[in-house]
N, CA, C and O of each residue as an XYZ file, in Angstrom:
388
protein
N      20.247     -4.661     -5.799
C      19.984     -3.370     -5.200
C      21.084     -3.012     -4.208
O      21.784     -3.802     -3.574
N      21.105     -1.993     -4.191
C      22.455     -1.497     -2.906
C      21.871     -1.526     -1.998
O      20.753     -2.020     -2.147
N      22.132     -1.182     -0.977
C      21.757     -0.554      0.685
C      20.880      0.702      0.917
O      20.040      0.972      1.774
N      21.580      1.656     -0.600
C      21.008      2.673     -0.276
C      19.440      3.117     -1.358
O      18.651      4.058     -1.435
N      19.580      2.258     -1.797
C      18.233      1.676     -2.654
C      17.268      1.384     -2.202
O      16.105      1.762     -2.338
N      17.898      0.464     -1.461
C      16.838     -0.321     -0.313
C      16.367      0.484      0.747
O      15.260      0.220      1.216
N      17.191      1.659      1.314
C      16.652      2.327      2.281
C      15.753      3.009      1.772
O      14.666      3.035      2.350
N      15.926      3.704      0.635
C      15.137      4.410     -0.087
C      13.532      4.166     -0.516
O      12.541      4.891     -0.430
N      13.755      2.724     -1.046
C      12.592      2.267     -0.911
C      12.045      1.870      0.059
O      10.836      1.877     -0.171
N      12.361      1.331      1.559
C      11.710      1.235      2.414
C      11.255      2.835      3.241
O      10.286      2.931      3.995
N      11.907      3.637      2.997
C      11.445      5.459      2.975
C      10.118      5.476      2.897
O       9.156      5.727      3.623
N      10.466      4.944      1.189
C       9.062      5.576      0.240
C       7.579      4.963      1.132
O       6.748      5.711      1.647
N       7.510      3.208      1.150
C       7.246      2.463      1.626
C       6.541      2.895      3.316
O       5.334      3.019      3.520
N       7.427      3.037      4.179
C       7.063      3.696      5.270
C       6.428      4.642      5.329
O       5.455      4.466      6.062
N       6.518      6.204      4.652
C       6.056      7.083      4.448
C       4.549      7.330      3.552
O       3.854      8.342      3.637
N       4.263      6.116      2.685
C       2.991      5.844      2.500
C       2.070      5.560      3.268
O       1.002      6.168      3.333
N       2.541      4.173      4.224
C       1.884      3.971      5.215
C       1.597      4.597      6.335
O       0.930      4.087      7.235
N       2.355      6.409      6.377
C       2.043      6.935      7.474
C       0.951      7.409      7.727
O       0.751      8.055      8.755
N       0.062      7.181      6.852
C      -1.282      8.018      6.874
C      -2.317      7.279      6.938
O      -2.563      6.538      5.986
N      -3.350      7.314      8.322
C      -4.173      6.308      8.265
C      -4.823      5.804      7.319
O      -4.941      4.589      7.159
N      -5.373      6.765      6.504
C      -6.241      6.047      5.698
C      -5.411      5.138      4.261
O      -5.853      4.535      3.283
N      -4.406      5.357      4.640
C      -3.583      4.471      3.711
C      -3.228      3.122      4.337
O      -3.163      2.072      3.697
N      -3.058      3.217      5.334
C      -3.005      2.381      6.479
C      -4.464      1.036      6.215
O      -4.527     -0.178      6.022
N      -5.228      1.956      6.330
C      -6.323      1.275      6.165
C      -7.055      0.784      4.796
O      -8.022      0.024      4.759
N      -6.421      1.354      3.717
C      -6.657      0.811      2.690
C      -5.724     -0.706      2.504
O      -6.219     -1.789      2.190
N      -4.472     -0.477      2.748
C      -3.726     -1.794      2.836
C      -4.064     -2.640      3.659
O      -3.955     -3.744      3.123
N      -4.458     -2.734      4.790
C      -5.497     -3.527      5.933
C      -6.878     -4.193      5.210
O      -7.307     -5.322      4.970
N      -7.211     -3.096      5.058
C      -8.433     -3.803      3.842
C      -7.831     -4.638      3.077
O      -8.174     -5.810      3.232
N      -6.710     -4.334      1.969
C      -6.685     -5.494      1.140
C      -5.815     -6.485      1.392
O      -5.401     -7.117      0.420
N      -5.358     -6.832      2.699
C      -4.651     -8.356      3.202
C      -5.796     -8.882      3.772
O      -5.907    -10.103      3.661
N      -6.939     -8.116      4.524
C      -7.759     -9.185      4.574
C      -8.760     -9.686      3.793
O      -9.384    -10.720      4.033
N      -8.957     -8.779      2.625
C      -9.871     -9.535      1.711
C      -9.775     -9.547      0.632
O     -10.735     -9.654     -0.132
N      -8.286     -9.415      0.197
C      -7.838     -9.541     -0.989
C      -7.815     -8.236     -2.256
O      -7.739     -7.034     -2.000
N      -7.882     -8.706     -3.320
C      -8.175     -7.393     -4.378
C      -9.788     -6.838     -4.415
O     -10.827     -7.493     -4.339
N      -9.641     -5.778     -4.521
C     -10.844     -5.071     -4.409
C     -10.651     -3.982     -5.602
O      -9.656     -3.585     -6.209
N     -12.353     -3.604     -5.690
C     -12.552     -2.508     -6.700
C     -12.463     -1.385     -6.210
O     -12.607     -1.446     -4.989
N     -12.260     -0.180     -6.651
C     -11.678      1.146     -5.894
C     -13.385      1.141     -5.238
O     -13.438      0.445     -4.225
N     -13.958      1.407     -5.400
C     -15.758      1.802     -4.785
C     -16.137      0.942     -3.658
O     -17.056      1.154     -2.868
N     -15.094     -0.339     -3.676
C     -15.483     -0.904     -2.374
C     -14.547     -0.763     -1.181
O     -14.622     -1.153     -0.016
N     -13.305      0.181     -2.121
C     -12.028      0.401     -0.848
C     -12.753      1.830     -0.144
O     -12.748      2.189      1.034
N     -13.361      2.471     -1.336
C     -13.935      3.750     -0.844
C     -15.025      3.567      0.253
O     -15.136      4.350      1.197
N     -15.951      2.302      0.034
C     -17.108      1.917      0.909
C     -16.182      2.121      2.650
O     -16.281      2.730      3.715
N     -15.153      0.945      1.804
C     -14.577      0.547      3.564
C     -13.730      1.587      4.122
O     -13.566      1.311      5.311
N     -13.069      2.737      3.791
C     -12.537      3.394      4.701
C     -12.757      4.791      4.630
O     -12.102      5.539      5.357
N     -13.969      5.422      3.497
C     -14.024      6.454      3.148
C     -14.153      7.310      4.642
O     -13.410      8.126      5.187
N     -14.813      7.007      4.832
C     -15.568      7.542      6.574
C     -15.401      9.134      6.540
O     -14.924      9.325      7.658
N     -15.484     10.151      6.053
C     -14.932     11.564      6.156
C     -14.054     11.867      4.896
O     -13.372     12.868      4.676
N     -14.253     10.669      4.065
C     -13.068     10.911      2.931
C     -13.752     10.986      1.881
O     -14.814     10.383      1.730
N     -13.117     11.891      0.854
C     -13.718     12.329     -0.458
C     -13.281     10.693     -1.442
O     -12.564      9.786     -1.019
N     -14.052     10.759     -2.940
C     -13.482      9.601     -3.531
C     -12.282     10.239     -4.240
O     -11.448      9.364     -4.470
N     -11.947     11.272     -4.608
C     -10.816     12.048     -4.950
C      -9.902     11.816     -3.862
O      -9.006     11.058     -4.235
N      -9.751     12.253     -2.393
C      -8.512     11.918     -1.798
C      -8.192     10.224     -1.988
O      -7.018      9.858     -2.028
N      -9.460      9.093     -2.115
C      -9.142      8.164     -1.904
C      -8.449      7.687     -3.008
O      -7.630      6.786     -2.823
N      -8.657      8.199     -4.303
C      -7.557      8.213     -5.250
C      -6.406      8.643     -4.982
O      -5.348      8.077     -5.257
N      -6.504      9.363     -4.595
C      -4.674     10.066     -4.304
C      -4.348      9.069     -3.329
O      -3.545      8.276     -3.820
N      -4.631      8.801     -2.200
C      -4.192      7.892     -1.304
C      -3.660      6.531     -2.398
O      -2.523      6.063     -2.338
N      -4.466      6.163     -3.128
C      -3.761      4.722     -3.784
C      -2.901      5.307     -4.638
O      -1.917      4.626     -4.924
N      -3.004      6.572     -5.219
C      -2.148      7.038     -6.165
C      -0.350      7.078     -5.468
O       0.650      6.956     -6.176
N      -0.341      7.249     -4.168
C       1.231      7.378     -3.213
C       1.066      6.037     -2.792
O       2.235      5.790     -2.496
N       0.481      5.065     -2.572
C       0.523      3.364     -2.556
C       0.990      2.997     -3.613
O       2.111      2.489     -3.637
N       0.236      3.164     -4.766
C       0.929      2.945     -6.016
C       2.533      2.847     -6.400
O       3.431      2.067     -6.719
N       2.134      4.559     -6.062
C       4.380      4.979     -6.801
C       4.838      4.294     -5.535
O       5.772      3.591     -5.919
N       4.711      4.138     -4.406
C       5.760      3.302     -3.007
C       5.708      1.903     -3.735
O       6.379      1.082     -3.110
N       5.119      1.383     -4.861
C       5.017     -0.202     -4.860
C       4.668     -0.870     -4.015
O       5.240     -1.960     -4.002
N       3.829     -0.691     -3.127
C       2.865     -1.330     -2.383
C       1.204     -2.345     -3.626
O       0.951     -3.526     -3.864
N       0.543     -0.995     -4.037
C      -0.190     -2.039     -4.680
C      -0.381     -1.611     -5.999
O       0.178     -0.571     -6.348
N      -1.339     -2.470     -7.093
C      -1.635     -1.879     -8.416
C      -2.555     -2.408     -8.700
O      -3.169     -3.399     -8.305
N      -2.707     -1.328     -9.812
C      -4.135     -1.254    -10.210
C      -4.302     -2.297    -11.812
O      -3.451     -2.891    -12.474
N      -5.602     -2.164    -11.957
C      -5.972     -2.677    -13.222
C      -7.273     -2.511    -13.672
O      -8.230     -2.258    -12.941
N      -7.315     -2.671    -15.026
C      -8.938     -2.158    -15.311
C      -9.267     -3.498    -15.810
O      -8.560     -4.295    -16.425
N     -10.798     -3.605    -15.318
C     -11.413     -4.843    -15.784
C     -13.134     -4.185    -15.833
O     -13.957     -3.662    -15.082
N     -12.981     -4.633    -17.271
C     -14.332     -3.459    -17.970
C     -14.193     -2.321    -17.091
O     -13.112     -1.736    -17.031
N     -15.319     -1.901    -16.312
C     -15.907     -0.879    -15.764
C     -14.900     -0.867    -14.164
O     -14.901      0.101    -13.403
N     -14.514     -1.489    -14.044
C     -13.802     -1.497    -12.382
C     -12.915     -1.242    -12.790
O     -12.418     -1.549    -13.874
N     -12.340     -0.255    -11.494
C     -10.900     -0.445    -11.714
C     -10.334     -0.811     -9.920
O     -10.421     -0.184     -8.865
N      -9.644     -2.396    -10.391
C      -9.206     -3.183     -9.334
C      -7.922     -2.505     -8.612
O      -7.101     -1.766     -9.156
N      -7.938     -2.875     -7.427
C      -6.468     -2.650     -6.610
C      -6.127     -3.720     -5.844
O      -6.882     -4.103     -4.951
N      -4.876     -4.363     -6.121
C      -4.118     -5.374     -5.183
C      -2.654     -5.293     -4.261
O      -1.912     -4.311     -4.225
N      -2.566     -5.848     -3.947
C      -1.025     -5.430     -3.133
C      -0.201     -6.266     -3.649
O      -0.381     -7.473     -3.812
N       1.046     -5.417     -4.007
C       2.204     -6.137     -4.582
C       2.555     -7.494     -4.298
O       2.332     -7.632     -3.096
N       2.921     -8.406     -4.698
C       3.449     -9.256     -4.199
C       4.579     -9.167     -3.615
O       5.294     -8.603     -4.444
N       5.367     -9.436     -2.425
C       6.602     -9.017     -1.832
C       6.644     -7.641     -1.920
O       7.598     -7.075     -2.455
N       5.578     -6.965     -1.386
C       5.626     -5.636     -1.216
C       6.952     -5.168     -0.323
O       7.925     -4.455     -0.564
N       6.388     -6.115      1.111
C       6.846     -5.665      2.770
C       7.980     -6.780      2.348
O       8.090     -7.279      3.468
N       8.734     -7.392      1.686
C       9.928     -8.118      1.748
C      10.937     -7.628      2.651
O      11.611     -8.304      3.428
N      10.981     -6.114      2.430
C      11.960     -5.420      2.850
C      11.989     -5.271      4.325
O      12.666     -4.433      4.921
N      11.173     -6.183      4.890
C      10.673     -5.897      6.221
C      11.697     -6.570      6.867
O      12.278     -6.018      7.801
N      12.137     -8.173      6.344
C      12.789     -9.530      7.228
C      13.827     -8.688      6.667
O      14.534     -8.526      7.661
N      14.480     -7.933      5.562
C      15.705     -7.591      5.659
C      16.049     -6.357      6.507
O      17.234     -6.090      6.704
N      15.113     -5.625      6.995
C      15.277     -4.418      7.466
C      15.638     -4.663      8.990
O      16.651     -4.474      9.664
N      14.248     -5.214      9.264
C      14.318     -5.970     11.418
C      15.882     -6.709     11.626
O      16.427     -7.512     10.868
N      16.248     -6.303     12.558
C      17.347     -7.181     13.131
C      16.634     -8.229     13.369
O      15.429     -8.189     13.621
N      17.569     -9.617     13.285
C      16.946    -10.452     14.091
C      17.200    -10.894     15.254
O      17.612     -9.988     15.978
N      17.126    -12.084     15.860
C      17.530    -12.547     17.120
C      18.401    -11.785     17.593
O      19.562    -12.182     17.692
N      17.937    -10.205     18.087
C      18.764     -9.551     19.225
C      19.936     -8.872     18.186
O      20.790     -8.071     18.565
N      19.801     -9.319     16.943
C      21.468     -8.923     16.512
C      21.332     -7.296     16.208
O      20.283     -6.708     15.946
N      22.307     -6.872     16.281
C      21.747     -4.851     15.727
C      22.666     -4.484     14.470
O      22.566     -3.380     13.934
């Protein structure tokens, strides 16, 4: 990947997460793993339609944050593996800029 790839995708990446309830759908699933969309809806719907909460995973999705899958009647959502990679390359480290 170039530099400017990488910024790009950490863009996309950032800009997903700017929205709480996206925020909080990814919170939900580091702490309890993959979940079925009806139980991401349980946990953060609070004021939220199940239509926005689709769209919300639908811009998680295209950022490559998480994905979906159908299993019979559910349809599961997990978080990428090495989603946030881009994180240790992004942070300076020890002070350096």
């Amino acid at each position: 990947m170039t530099a400017t790839t990488d910024a790009t995708d950490a863009t996309a990446k950032f800009a997903a997460l700017s929205a709480e309830k996206r925020l909080a759908i990814v919170n939900h699933l580091r702490a309890n793993g993959e979940a079925c969309v009806g139980e991401i809806f349980n946990a953060v719907a609070n004021g939220v339609t199940a239509p926005a909460v689709s769209r919300h995973l639908r811009v998680l999705e295209t950022a490559g944050i998480v994905s979906r899958r159908i299993d019979r009647q559910k349809r599961i959502v997990s978080l990428v593996p090495g989603a946030f990679d881009f994180l240790g390359e992004w942070a300076p480290r020890d002070g350096a800029q």
